[in-house]
C-alpha positions, 0 to 999 in steps of 0.5 A: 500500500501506498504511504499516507501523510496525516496533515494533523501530524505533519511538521514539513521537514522534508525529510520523507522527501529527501529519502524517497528513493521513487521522488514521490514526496513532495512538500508544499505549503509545510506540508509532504504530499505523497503521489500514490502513482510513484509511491514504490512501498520501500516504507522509507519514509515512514521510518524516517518521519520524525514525528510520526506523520507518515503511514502506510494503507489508506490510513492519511491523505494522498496527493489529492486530497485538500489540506 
């Protein structure tokens, strides 16, 4: 399953971004967006986020979604 960020969560560090071997994160607005499209399931960015922002399964917010 693709990684979900929860806004609530979320600081915008970039640190999802920076490690994520596919690119799919991106930070906009201080807040990571994942493109589930590009989204490879290496779970890299779940490990990294600091603060715990990022999940795996439907359990967030894609790309799509409104902030």
């Amino acid at each position: 399953m693709a990684a979900y960020v929860v806004p609530e969560l979320c600081l915008g560090c970039g640190a999802c971004a920076e490690i994520c071997p596919a690119k799919a994160i991106t930070v906009i607005l201080k807040r990571a967006r994942v493109d589930v499209s590009l989204c490879e399931d290496c779970e890299e960015c779940i490990f990294i986020c600091p603060n715990g922002a990022i999940t795996g399964g439907d359990g967030g917010v894609s790309k799509d979604a409104d902030l």
